[in-house]
C-alpha positions in Angstrom: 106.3 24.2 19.2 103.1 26.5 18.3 100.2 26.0 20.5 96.8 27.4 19.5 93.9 28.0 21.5 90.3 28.4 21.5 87.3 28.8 24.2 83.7 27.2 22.4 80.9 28.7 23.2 79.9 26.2 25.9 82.9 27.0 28.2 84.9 23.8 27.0 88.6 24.9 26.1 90.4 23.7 23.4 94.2 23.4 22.7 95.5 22.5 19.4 99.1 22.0 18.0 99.8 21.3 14.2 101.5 18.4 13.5 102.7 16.7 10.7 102.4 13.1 10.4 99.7 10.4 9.3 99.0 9.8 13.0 96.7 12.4 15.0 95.8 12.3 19.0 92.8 13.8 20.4 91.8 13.8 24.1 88.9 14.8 26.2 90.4 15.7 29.6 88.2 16.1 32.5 89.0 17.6 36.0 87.1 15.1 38.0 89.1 12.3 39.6 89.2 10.2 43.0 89.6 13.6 44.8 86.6 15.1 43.6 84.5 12.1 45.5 82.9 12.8 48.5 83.7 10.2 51.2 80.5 8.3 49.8 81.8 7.9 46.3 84.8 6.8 46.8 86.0 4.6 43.3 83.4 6.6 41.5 85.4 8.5 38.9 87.5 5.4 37.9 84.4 3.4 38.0 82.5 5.9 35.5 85.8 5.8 33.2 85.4 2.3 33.0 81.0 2.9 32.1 81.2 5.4 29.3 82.0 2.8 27.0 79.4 0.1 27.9 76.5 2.3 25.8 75.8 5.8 24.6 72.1 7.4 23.5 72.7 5.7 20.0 75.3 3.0 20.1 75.3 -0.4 22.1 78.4 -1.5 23.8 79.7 -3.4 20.9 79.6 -0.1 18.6 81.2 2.3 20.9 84.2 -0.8 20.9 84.1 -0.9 17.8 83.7 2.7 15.9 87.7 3.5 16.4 89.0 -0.1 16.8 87.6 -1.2 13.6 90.0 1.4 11.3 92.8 0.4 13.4 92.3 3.1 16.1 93.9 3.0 19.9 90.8 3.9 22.3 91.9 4.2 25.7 90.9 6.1 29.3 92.3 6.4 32.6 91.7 8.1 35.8 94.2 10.3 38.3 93.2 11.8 41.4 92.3 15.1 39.5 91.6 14.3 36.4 89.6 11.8 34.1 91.6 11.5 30.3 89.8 9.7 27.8 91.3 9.2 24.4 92.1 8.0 20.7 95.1 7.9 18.8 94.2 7.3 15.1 94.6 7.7 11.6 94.7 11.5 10.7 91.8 10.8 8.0 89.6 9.4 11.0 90.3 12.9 13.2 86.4 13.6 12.8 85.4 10.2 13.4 87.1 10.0 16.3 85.6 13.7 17.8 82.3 12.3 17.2 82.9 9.1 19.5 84.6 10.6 22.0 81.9 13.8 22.6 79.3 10.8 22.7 81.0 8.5 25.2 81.9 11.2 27.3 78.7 13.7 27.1 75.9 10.5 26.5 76.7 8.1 27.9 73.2 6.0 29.4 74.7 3.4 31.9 73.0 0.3 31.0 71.9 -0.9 34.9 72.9 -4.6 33.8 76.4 -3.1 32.2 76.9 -1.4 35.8 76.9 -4.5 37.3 78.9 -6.3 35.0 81.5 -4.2 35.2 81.2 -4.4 39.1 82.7 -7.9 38.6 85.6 -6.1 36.2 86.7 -3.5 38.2 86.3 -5.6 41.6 89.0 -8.3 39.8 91.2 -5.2 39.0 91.2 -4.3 42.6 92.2 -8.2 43.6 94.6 -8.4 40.4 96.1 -4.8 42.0 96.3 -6.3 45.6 98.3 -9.0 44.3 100.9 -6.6 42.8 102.6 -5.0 46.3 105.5 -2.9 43.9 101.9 -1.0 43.2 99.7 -1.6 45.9 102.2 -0.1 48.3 101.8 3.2 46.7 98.5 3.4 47.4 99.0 2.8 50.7 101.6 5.1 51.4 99.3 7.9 50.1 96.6 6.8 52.8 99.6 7.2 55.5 100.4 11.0 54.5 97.1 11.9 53.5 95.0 10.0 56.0 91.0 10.5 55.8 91.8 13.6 52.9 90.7 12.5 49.5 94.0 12.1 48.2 94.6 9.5 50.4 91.8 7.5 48.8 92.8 4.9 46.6 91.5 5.7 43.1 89.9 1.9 42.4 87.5 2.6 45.6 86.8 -0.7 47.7 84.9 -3.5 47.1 82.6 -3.1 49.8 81.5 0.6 48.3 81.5 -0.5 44.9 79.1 -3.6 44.9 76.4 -0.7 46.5 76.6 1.6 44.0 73.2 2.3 41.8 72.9 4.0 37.7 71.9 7.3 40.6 74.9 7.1 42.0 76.8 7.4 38.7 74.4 9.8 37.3 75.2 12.2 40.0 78.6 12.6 39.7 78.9 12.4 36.1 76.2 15.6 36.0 78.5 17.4 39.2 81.6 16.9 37.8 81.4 16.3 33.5 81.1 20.0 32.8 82.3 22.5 30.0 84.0 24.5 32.3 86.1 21.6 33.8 86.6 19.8 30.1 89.3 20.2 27.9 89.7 19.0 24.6 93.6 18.5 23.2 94.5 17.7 19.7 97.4 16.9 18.4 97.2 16.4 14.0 98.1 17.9 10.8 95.4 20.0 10.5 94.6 23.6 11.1 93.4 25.4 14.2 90.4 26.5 12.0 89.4 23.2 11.2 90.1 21.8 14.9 87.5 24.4 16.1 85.1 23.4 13.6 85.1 19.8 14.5 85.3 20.4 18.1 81.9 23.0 17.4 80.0 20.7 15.7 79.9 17.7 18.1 81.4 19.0 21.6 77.6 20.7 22.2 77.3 19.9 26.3 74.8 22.2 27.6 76.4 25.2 29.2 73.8 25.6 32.0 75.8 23.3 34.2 76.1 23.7 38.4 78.8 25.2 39.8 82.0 23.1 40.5 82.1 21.6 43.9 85.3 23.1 45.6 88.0 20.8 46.3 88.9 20.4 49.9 92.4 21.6 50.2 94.7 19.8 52.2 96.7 20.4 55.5 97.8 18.7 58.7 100.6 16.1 57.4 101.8 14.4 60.3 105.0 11.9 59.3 104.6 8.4 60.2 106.8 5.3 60.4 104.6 2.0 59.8 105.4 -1.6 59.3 102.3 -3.9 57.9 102.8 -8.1 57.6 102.7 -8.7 54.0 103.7 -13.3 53.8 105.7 -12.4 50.3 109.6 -13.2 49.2 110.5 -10.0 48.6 110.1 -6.8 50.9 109.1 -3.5 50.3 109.2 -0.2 51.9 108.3 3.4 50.5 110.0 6.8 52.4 109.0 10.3 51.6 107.1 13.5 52.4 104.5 16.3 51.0 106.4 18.3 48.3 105.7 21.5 45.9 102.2 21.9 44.9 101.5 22.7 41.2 102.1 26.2 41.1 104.7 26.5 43.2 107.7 28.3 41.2 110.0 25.4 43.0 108.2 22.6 41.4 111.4 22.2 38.3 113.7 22.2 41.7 111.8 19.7 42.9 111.3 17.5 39.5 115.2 17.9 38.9 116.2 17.4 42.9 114.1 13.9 42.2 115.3 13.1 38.6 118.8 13.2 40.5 117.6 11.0 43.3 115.9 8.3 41.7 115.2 9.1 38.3 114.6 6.5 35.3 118.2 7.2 34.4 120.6 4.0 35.2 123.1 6.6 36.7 120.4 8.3 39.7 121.9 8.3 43.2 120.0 5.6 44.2 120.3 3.1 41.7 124.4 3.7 41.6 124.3 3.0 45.8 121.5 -0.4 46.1 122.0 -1.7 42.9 125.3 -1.1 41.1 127.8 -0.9 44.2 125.9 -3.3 46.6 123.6 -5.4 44.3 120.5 -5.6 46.8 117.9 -4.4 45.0 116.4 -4.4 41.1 113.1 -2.4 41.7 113.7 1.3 43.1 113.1 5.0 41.9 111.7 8.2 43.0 108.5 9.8 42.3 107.3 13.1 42.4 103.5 14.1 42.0 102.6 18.0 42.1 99.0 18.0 43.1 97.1 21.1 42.7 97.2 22.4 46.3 100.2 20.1 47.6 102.6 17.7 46.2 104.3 13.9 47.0 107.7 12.6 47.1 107.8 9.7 47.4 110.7 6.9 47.1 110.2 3.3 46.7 112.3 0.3 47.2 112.2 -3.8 46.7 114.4 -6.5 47.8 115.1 -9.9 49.8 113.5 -9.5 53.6 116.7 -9.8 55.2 118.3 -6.8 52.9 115.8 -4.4 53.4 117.7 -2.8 56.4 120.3 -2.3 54.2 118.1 -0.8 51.8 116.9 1.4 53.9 119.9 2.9 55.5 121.6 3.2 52.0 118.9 5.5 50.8 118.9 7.6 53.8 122.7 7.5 53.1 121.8 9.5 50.0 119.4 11.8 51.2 122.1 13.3 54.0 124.4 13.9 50.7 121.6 15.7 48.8 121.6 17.8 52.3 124.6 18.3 53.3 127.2 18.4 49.7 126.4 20.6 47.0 126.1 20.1 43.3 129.8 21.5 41.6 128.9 23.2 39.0 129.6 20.6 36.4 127.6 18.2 38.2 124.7 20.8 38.1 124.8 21.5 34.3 124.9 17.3 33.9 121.9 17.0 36.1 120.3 19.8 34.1 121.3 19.0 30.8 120.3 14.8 31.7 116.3 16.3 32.8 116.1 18.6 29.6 116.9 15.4 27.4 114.8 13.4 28.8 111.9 15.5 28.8 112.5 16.4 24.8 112.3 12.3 24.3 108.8 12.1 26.2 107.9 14.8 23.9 108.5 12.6 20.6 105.5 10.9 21.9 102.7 12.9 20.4 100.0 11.1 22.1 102.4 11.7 25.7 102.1 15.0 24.8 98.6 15.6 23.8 97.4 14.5 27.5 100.0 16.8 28.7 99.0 19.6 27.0 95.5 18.9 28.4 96.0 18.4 32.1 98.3 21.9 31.4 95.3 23.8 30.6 93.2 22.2 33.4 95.5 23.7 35.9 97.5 26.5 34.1 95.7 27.8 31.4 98.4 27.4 29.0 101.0 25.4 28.2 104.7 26.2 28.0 106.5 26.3 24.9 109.7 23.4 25.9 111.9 26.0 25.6 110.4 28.0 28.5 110.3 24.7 30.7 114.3 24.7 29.5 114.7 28.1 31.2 113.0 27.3 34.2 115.2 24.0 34.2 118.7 26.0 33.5 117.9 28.9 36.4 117.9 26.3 38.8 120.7 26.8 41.3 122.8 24.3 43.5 122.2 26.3 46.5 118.5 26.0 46.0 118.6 22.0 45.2 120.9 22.0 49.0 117.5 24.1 50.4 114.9 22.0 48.8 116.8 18.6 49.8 116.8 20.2 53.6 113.4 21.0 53.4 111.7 17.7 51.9 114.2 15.2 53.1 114.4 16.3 56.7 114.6 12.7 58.8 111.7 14.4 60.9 109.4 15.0 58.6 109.4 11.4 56.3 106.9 8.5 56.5 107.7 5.3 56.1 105.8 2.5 54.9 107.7 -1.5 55.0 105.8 -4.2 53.7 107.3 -7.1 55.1 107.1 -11.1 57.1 108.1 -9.1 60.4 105.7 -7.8 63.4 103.3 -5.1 62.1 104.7 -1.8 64.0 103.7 1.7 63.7 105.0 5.1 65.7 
């Protein structure tokens, strides 16, 4: 895979791969996200995701909805801690049409006062239809217990009580902090050239370069592990277990993605679905997750089942842990685990539009992106001795948090 870039005159970056195919991708990927919000904005990004399509300088709400959706279009947004990703997969004779929308969503927006409140009332029911969902709400939670008062402990939505205070100022300002060329990326995915890419993107990606200076992100530090039990009147139970992990740029990070994929991986055969689900039948919902950040990381496992199994659950998947710890991949069991990750990453990548927000988010925080082939090297170098060493290190019983959801007596230590 060939990709091209190119720097416009502005400061936004561009990254283009060639692709044949009547389908194209194109993204406009911002690094602003629920951890660029001071303590007073908190839901602020996400909300403003949800705002630049209520109304630009020249079209109503209606027309932005409709300019893409009308020709058969997918126009779609969503927001991360770090980043805001905003995009449209569409017919490769719309590619220009397309450009045009998303530059004026994103750069010209107008934030209608009365849309702002509408869509108060839209994302407030998110929050409620989120709270209702405790597989996902848990998360969230969990990410408050590691990272306490640090903005990556915020949840992304905001709360309720914040929100419904918010004014068209409020929005304003952190659209103008944060929506600038330097932190904007625009990836494309199409059968066209890089030469006509560039042209397209020049013509209606014109954000005025005079913009302030980035705010610096707060790094974070001071992890202190926690076990904590909340009440939560439901059948089933819940619980997640993990630890801070490797940051983005730490050389470690494939040892970590493959020590994870091994763990609790979407693969039927992961450590933990063989033990709770296959050989004691106790739970259906589990996996592991691991999130590089771009000054820390998360791993995080998750787990849900009847109230009275969750002990069980519990002290199966510490059970698996202490194996990652203490017994070393054979070598055939290494090449299998390594050979299992590089397949499925080459099936995500048949997803062009997967792999046009990738290749954004890649130049946010690398400057490049790999060729597959590269990540394939980094995946094959990987050794059992250093899986053993990163198992000690992330999954040492001292250092995990633990968050139950449960109909028992809230505890916490």
């Amino acid at each position: 895979m060939s990709y091209q870039y190119y720097e416009l005159k502005n400061g936004i970056r561009l990254v283009h791969r060639q692709q044949r195919g009547g389908v194209a991708h194109l993204g406009v990927i911002v690094q602003a996200g629920s951890r660029d919000e001071s303590s007073g904005q908190q839901g602020l990004a996400h909300f403003i995701e949800h705002l630049i399509f209520k109304g630009t300088q020249k079209r109503s709400n209606y027309q932005v909805l409709s300019r893409l959706e009308n020709v058969g279009a997918d126009l779609n947004a969503f927001t991360t801690k770090e980043d805001t990703s905003v995009y449209a997969s569409i017919q490769g004779r719309y590619y220009q049409r397309a450009a045009e929308l998303l530059a004026d969503i994103v750069f010209h927006s107008v934030f209608p006062e009365k849309e702002i409140e509408k869509e108060k009332a839209v994302v407030m029911d998110e929050i409620n239809s989120y709270k209702d969902n405790p597989a996902e709400w848990i998360h969230d939670e969990f990410d408050e217990v590691v990272f306490g008062d640090h903005p990556l402990g915020r949840n992304i939505l905001g709360t309720k009580e914040k929100l419904k205070h918010y004014t068209r100022e409020d929005v304003l300002r952190f659209r103008d902090a944060n929506y600038i060329p330097s932190r904007v990326v625009i990836s494309s995915v199409a059968n066209i050239s890089l030469s006509k890419a560039i042209a397209v993107a020049e013509r209606y990606f014109t954000a005025d370069s005079a913009s302030p200076t980035p705010v610096m992100r707060l790094p974070f530090s001071g992890y202190i592990p926690q076990t904590i039990t909340r009440k939560y009147s439901r059948h089933q139970a819940h619980v997640v277990i993990g630890n801070i992990a490797c940051n983005a740029h730490d050389d470690r990070r494939f040892t970590m993605a493959l020590l994870n994929n091994i763990l609790g991986g979407p693969a039927m055969n992961s450590r933990l679905n063989i033990a709770l689900r296959e050989r004691n039948g106790i739970a259906y919902n589990l996996e592991s997750n691991y999130q590089a950040f771009s000054d820390t990381g998360l791993l995080s496992i998750y787990c849900g089942t009847d109230d009275i199994l969750m002990p069980k659950a519990i002290e199966l998947i510490h059970k698996e842990l202490r194996k990652l710890r203490d017994v070393s991949l054979t070598p055939i069991g290494l090449h299998t685990a390594q050979r299992q990750l590089k397949g499925q990453l080459a099936i995500s990548l048949e997803s062009h539009q997967n792999e046009m927000l990738s290749m954004g988010k890649n130049i946010l925080v690398y400057g490049k992106v790999d060729p597959v082939e590269e990540i394939y090297r980094k995946i094959d170098a990987i050794t059992s001795s250093g899986l053993a060493t990163m198992a000690n290190e992330v999954f040492n019983p001292a250092d995990l948090s633990s968050l139950i959801f449960n109909n028992q007596k809230p505890v916490s230590r």
